[in-house]
N, C-alpha and C positions, 0 to 999 in steps of 0.2 A: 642075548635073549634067545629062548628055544622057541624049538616051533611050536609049541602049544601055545604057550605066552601069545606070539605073535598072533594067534588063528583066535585067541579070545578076545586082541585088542581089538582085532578087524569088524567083529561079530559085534562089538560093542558100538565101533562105532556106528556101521549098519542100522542099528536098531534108532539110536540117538538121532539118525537122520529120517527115522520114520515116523519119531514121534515129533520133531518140528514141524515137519511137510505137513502131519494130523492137526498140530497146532497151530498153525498159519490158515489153514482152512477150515478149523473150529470161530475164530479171529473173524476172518474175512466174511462167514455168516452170519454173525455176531451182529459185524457194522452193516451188512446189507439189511436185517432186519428192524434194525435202528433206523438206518434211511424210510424204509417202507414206509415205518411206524410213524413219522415225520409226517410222508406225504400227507396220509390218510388224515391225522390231526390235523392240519393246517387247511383239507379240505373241510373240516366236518367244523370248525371256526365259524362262530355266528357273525352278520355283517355288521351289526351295533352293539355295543357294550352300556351295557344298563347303568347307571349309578345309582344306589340307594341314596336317600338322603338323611346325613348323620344329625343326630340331635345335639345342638350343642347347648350345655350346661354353664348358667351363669355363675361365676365363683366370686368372693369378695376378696380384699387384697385383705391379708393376716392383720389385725390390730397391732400398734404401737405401743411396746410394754409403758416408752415413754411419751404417750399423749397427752398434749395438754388441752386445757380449755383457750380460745381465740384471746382474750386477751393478756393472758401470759405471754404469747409471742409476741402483742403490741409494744408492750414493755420493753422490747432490748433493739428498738432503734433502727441504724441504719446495718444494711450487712459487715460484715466484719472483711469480707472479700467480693471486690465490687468489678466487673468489666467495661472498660468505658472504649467506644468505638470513636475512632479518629480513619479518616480517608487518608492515603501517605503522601505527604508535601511533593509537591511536584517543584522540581531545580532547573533554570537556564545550563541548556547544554554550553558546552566550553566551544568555542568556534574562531578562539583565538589565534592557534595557530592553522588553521583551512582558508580566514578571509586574506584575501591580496587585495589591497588598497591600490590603485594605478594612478591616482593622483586626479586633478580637477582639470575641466577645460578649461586653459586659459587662453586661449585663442583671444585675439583684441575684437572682434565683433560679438563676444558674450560679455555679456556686465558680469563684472567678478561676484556679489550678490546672486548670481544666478546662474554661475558656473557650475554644471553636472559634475556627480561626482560618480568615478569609474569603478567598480567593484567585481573579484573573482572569486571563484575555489579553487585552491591552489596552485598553482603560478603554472604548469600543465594544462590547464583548463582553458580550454580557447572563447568559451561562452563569458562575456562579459555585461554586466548589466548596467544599466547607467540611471542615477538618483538627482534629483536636487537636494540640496541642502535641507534636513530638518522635514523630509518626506520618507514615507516608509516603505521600507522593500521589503516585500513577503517572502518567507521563504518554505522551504521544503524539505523533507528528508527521505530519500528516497531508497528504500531498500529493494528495489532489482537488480541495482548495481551491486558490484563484488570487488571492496567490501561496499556494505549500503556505507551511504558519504549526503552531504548537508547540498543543496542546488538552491537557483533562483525559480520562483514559480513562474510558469509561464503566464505572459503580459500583465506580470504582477497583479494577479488575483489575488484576493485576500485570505489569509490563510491564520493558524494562530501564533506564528510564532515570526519577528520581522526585526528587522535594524534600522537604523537611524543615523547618521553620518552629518560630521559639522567641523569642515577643513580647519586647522588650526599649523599657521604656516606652510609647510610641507610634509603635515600630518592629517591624521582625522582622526577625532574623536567617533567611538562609535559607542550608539546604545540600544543593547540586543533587549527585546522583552518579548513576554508572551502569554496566553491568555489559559486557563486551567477549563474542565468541562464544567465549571458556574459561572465561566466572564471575569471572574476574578485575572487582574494583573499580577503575574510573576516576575518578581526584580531582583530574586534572589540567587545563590548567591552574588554579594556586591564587585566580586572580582571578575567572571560572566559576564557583570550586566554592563559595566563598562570599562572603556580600555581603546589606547590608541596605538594605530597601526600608521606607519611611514610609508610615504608614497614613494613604487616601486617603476621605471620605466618603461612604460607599455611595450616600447619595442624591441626588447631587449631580454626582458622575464617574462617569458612566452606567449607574448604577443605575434597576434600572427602576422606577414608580409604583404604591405600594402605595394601599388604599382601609380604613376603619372605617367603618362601618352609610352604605354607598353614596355616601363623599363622600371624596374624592382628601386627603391625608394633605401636606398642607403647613400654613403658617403660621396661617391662616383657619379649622383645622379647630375650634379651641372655637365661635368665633362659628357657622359650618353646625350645630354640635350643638346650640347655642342654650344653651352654658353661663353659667349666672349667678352670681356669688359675691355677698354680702351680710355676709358674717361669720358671727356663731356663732349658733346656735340660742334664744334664751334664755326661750323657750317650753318645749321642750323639756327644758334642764336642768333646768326646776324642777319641772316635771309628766310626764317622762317616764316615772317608773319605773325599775323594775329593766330592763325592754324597752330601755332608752336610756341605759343607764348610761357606756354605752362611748364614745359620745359627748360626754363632759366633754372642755373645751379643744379639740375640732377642728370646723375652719369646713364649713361645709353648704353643699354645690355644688348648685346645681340644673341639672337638663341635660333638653330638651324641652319641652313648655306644652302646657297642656291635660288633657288625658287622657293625654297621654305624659308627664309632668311624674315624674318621679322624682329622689330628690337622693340623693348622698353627704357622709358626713362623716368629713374628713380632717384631718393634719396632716402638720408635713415628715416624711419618709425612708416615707409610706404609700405603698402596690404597690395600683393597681386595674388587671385587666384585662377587656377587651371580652369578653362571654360572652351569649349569646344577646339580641345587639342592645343592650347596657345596660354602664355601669361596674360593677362590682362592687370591692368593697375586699375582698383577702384578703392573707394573708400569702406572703413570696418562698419560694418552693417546687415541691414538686410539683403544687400547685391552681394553679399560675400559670403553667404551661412549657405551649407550646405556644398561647400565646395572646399577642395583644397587650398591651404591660404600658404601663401612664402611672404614671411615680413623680412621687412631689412630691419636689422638692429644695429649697422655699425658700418661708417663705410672711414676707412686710411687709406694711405695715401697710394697704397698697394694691396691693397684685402678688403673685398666687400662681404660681412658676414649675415647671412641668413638664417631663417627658426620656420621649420618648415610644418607645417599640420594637416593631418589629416581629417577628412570632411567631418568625424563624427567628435574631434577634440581627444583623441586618446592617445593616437602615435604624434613624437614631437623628436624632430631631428633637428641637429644643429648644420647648416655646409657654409662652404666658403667657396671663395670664387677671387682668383687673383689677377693682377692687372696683366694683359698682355702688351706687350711692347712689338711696334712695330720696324721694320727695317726700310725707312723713311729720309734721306737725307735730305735736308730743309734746302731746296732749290735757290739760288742766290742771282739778283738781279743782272750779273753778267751773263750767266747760263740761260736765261732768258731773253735776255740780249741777241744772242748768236740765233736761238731759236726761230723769233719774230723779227723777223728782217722789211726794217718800215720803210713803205713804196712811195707815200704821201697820204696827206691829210685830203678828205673829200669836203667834211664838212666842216664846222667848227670844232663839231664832236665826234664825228667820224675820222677812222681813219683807214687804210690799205693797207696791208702787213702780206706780204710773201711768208706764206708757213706751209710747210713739206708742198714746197712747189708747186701750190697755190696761193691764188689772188684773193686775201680771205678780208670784208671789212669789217671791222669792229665797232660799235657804238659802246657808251656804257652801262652796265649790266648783261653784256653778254658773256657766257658762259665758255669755256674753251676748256674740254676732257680730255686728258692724256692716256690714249691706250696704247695696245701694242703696235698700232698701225701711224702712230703720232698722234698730234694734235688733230682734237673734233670739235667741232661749234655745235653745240646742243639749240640747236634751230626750233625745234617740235615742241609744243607743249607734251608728248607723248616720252619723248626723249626727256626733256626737266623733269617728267613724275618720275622716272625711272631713276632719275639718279637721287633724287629726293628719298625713294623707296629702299635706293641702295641696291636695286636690279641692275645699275652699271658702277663699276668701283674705278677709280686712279685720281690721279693727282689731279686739281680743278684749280686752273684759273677765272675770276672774274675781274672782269672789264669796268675799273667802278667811276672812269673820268678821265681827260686834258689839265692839266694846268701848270702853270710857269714855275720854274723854278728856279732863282736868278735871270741869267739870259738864257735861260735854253727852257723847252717845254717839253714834259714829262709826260708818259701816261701811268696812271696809278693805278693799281689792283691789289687782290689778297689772293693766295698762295693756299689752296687748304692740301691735306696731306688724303693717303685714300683713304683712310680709318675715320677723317676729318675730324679729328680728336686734335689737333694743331693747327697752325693756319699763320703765314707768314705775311708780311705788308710789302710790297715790291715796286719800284717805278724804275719805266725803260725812258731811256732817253730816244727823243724821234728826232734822230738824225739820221741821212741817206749815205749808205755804202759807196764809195768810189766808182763813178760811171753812174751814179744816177741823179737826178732833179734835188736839189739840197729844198727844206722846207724854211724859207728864210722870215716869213713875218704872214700879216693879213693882204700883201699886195703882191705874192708870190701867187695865195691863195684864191685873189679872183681872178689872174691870169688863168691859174688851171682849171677853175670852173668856168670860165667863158670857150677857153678850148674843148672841153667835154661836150659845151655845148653848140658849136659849131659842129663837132663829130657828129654829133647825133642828129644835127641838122642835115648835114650833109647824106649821111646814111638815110636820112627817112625820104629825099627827094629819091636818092640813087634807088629805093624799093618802089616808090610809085612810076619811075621814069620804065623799071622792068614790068610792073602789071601793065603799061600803056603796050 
């Protein structure tokens, strides 16, 4: 390109930048004058706007080329296309698979007639509700839940829509209905309205964990009580009294050790419930509702089986409880022999017996406790409740009489064992150890009670000869 060329493009473009710069500021006064023009108008704006009021003109609708006269139209009846207005049928929701049936109280202190029946929403649901028989439970449907899900209303208020329950062996029939906004009853559809559900085990399909004296209520719970069975009392039925009459024929539970040692005695179809920390045996009834009930159902020769309930009739466990055996060997009238080492007879019925080297006498019906320290004579009424109570345990002899046996005189007793769940029959013979007084008849006998009684004569002068 020459230099002229170039010196024209230059010039050109010079100019081209003069006339934009003109035209931006031609532009820019343009809109300023727009603005102004704006202001000024919007000042000069009256503060109410008038309306006139428009006339309006009545007009008729076009005539019908096909009009007829009134009763040409009466002539043709009813319409040919009619709308008939129906409300839309309301249907029993489906609730068959959400109820859980838990089965009925069968606790023996409710009449089976009037046995609750246990009812849930789905076996996750720990709210259970409880009906009688052929009574209505209201229910609900609650949409805050997520998803919304079917509930029982609370303290069954009455609501529109409810069920009905009527045990049929180890089932229930149930029958769901509900009421529409005229009162009308809805039963429809018939597969809905009725249908039976199997009774499921409370504690088992999520039932929740009940507790007896602080220890969770499953299989284990006699061994936590520390229940012991041994059999029958036979201390007891022979020396109990009138106090223990009731106890003929049923086995003797012990439950606790020590100072908590307490026992019942039982046989099958007996009702104990839990009452201030302890079994008690009472009858099915009103002293038993509202409490934990243990029945006995079955007792062999080795296993006492139990049906354990809880207060409200819903959880029902089955335990057992088997025989303990104790390590006892039945004491035999030789070894008793060596023991009671007999000094002489005092009375007819009295006698003297050297036992752990003492002068011990015995009448009959007294008591003699084997502990560790040996033979004890339970002297005390305080001492007899205590072993009655089973505050003191070992092997018990009683003292139950003298009498002849051929030529020689015996004394006779019973043997119990410390569980006293056995009990052995024994007679020692009263004869004197070599180097002592042999016991020969009733003229040996008032030799020595006339000598007793010289002694004592003697000793009571020799005390008044010392006060002189």
């Amino acid at each position: 390109m020459c230099y002229s060329q170039k010196f024209i493009l230059k010039k050109s473009l010079v100019m081209i930048g003069r006339w934009l710069s003109w035209l931006n500021c031609a532009l820019f006064g343009l809109a300023l004058t727009f603005a102004l023009a704006g202001v000024v108008y919007w000042f000069r704006l009256p503060n109410e706007i008038i309306c006139a009021d428009c006339l309006s003109k009545e007009r008729g609708l076009p005539k019908s080329a096909f009009e007829l006269a009134d009763h040409a139209y009466e002539q043709t009846g009813d319409s040919l296309l009619a709308l008939q207005q129906s409300p839309p049928a309301m249907q029993l929701p489906d609730i068959r698979t959400q109820l859980v049936y838990y089965g009925k109280n069968g606790r023996l202190d409710v009449a089976s007639e009037r046995a609750a029946l246990h009812f849930s929403f789905n076996a996750n649901n720990k709210a259970v509700a409880t009906v009688l028989p052929g009574e209505k439970l209201y229910l609900v449907y609650d949409r805050k839940t997520t998803p919304p899900r079917y509930g029982f209303s609370p303290n069954n208020e009455k609501t529109s829509l409810w069920i009905e329950g009527t045990p049929v062996g180890g089932e229930v029939q149930v029958r769901v209905a509900m009421e529409n906004d005229n009162g009308e009853l809805v039963v429809e559809p018939e597969l809905f309205a009725n249908f039976r559900l199997p009774g499921k085990e409370f504690t088992r399909y999520g039932g929740v964990t009940w507790e007896i004296g602080g220890f969770r209520v499953d299989g284990t719970l006699m061994a936590r009580l520390k229940a012991k069975w041994f059999g029958m009392d036979r201390f007891l039925e022979h020396h109990g009294g009138g106090d223990f009459k009731d106890i003929e024929g049923r086995q003797r539970v012990d439950f606790g050790e020590n100072e908590d040692l307490y026992s019942v005695f039982v046989k099958a179809e007996d009702c104990l419930i839990w009452d201030q920390n302890r079994w008690k045996v009472v009858p099915p009834g009103a002293d038993s509702l509202n409490h934990p009930l243990l029945i006995v159902k079955k007792v062999d020769d080795r296993l006492i089986t139990f049906e354990l309930w809880d207060a409200e009739g819903r959880g029902k466990i089955a335990l057992n409880l088997l025989k303990s055996t104790e390590p006892w060997a039945v004491q035999n009238a030789q070894v008793l022999q060596n023991m009671f080492n007999f000094l002489g007879a005092k009375t007819r019925t009295q006698c003297v017996f050297e036992i752990n080297r003492e002068r011990v006498t015995l009448k009959p019906s007294d008591w003699l406790l084997l502990t560790s320290k040996g033979w004890k004579k339970l002297a005390t009424e305080e001492e007899i409740d205590d072993y009655v109570k089973r505050k003191l345990l070992g092997t018990l002899f009683v003292f139950e009489g003298l009498k002849r046996k051929g030529e020689k005189q015996v004394m006779s007793g019973m043997l119990y064992s410390p569980t006293r769940h056995e009990c052995q029959e024994v007679e020692l013979a009263l004869q004197v150890k070599k180097g002592k007084a042999s016991n020969k008849g009733p003229k040996d006998l008032k030799e020595r009670l006339r000598e007793a009684q010289e002694k004592a004569l003697a000793a009571q002068k020799a005390m008044q000869s010392a006060k002189k």
